[in-house]
Backbone as CSV, one residue per row, in Angstrom:
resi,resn,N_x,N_y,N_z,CA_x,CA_y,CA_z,C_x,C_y,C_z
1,UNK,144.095,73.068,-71.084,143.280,73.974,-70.287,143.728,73.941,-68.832
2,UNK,143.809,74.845,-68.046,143.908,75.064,-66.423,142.735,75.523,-66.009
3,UNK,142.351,74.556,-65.273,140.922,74.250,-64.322,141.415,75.563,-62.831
4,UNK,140.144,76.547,-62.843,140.512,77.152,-61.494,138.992,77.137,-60.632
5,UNK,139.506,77.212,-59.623,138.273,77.127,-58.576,138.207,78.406,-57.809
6,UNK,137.720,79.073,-57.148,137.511,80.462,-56.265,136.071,79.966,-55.725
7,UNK,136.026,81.067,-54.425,134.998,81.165,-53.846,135.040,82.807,-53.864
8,UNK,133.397,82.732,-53.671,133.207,84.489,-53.404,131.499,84.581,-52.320
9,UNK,131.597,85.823,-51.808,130.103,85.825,-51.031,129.412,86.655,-50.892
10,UNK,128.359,86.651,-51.319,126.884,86.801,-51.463,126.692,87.565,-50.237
11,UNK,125.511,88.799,-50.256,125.198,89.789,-48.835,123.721,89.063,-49.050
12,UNK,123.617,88.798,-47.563,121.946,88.381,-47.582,121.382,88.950,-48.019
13,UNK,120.061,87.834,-48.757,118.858,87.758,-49.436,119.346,88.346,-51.075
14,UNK,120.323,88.655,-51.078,120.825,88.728,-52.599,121.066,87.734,-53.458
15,UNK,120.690,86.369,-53.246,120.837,85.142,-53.882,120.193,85.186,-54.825
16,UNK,118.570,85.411,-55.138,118.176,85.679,-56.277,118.403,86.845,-57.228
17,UNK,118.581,87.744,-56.815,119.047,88.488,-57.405,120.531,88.441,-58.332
18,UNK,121.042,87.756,-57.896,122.600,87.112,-58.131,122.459,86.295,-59.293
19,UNK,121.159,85.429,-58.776,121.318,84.433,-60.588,120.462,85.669,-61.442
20,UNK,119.323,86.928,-61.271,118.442,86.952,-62.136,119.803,88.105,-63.316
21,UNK,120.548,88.242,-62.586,121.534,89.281,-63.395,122.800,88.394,-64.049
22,UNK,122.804,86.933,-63.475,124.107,86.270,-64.282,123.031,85.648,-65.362
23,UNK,121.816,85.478,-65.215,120.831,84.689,-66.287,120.642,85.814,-67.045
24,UNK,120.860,87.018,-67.400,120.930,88.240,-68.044,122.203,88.874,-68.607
25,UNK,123.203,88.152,-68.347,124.638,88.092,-68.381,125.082,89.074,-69.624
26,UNK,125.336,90.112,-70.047,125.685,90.809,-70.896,126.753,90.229,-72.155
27,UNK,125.997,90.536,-73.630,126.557,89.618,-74.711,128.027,90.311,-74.415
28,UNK,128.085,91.803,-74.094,129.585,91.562,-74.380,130.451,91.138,-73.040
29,UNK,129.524,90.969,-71.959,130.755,90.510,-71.218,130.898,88.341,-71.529
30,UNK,130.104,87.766,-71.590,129.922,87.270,-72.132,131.462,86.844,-73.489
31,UNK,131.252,87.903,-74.457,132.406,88.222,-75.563,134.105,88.027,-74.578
32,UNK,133.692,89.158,-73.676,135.037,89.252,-73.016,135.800,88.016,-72.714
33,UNK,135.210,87.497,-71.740,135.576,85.941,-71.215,135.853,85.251,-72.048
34,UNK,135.120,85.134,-73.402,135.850,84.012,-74.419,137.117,84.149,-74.780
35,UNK,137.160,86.011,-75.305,138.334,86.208,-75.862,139.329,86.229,-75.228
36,UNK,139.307,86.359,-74.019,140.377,86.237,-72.766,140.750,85.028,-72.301
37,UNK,140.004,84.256,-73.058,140.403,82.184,-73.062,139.717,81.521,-71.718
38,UNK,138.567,82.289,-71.552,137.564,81.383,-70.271,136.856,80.595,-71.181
39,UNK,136.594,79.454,-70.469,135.304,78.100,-71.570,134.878,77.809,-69.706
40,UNK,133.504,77.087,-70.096,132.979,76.349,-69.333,132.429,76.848,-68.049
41,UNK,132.601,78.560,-67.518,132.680,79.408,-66.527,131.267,78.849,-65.456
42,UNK,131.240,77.868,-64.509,130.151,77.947,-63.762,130.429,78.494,-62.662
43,UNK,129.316,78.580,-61.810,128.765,79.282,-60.407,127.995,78.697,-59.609
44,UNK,128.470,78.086,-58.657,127.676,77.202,-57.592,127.285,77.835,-56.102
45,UNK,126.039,78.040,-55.571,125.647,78.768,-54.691,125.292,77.989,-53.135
46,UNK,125.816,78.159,-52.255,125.691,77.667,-50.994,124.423,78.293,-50.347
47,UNK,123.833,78.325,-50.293,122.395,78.866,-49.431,122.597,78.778,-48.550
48,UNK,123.168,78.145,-47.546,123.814,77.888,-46.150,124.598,79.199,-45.889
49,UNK,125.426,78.962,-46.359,126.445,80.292,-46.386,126.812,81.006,-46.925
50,UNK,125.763,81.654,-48.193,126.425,81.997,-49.102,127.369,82.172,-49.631
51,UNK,128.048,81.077,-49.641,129.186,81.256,-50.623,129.064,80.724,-52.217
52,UNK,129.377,81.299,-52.691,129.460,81.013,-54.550,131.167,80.272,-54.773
53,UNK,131.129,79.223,-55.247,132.423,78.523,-55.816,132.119,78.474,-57.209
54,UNK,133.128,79.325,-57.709,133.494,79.360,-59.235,134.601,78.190,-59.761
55,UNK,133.791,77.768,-61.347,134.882,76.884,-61.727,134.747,77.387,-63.108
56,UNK,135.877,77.300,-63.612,136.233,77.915,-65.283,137.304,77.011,-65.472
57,UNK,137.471,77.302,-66.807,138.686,76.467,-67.506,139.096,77.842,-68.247
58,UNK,140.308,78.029,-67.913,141.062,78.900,-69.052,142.330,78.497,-69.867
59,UNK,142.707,79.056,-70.720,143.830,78.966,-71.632,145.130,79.105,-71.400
60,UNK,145.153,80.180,-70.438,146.620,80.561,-70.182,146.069,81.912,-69.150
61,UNK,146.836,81.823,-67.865,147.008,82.623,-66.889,146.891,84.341,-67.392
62,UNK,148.294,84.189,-67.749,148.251,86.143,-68.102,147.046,86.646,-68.803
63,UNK,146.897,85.842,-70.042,145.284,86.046,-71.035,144.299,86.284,-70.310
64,UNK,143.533,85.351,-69.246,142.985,85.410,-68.351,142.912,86.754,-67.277
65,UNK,143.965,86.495,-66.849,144.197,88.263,-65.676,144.488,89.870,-66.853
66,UNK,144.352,89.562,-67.775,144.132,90.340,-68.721,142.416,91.029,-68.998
67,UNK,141.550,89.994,-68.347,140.634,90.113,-68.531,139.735,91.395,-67.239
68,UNK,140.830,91.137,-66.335,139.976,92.239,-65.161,140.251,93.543,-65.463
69,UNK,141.241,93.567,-66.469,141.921,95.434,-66.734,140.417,95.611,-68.039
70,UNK,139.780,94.909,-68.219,138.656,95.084,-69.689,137.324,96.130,-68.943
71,UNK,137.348,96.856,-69.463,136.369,98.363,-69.411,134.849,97.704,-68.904
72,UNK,134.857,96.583,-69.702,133.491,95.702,-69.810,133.360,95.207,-68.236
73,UNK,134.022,94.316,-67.831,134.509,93.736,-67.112,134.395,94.737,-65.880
74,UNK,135.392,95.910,-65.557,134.841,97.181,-64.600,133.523,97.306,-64.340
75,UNK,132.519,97.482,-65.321,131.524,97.565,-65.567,130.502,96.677,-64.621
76,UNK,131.252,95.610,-65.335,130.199,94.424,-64.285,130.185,94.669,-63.012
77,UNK,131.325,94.630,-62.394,132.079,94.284,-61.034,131.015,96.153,-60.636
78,UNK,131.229,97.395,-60.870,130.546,98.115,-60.684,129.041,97.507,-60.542
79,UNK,128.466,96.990,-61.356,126.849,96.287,-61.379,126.807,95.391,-60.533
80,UNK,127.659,94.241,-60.036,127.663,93.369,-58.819,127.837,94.024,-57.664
81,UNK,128.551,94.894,-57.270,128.965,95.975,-55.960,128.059,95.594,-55.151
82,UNK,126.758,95.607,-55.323,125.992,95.979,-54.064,125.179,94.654,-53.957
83,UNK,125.614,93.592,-54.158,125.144,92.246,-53.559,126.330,91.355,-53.236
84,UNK,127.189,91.793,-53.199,128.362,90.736,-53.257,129.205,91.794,-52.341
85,UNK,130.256,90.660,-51.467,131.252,91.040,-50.529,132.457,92.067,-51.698
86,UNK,132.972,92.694,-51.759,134.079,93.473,-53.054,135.079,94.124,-52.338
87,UNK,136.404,94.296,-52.838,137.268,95.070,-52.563,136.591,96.431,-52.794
88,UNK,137.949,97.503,-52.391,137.519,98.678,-52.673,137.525,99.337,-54.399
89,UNK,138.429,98.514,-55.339,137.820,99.121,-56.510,136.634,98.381,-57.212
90,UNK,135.672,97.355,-56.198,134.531,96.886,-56.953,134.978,95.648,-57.316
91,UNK,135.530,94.912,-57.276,136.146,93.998,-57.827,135.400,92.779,-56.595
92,UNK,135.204,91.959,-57.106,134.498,90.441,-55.890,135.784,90.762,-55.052
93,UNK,135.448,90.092,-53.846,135.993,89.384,-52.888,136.292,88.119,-53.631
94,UNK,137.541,87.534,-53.788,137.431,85.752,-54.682,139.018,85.501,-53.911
95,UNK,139.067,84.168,-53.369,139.809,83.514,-52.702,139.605,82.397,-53.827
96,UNK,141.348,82.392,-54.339,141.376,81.198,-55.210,141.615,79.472,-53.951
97,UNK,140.700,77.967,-54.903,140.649,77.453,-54.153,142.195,76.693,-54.913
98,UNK,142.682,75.683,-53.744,143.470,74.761,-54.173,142.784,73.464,-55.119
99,UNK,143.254,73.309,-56.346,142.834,71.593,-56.748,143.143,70.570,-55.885
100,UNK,142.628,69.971,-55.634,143.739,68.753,-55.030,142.983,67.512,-55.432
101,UNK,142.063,67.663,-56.589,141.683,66.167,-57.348,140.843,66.708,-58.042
102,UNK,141.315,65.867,-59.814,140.159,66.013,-60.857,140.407,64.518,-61.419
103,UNK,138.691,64.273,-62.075,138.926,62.860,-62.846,138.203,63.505,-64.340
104,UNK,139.098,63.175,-65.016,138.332,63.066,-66.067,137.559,62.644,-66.886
C-alpha cells in the first residue's frame, strides 16, 4: 500500500456542514474509491484553521488518479464547491503532504 497525506480548506462556518455530507457519503462514491484501490480514507479537521488533512492508503498511483476522471466523483467535487476552497473545474484545492515518518 502507498500511504498519502494532502491538506485541503474549509470556507468559514462550513465545518459542520463538511462532516454532515461526508457522514452521508454516497454508496456509490463510496463504490468508486474502493474500486480505484483507496482503503482506510480519513479526514482530519483543524478548527483553528480550517484545514482538513487527508490520509488514505492506496494501491497503485495511476488506479488512484483514475479515480478523479469518474462521473461519480465530478459529481461530488460539484456537491463540495461551495464549502471548500476548489479549482476552477470544482475539484478541492489539495496540496499533497510530504511523509517523512511512519511506524507501524
Amino acid at each position: 500500500m502507498i500511504i498519502k497525506g494532502f491538506k485541503m480548506k474549509l470556507y468559514p462556518g462550513m465545518e459542520e456542514e463538511y462532516e454532515r455530507r461526508h457522514n452521508l457519503l454516497w454508496p456509490e462514491m463510496i463504490d468508486s474509491i474502493h474500486a480505484c484501490g483507496g482503503h482506510n480514507y480519513t479526514i482530519f479537521l483543524d478548527r483553528e484553521t480550517l484545514t482538513l488533512f487527508g490520509y488514505i492508503e492506496i494501491e497503485d498511483e495511476e488506479k488512484w488518479a483514475a479515480q478523479a476522471d469518474t462521473a461519480i466523483n465530478r459529481k461530488w467535487w460539484d456537491f463540495m464547491a461551495d464549502i471548500m476552497e476548489t479549482n476552477p473545474d470544482n475539484s478541492p484545492v489539495s496540496i499533497d503532504l510530504q511523509k517523512v515518518f511512519h511506524l507501524d
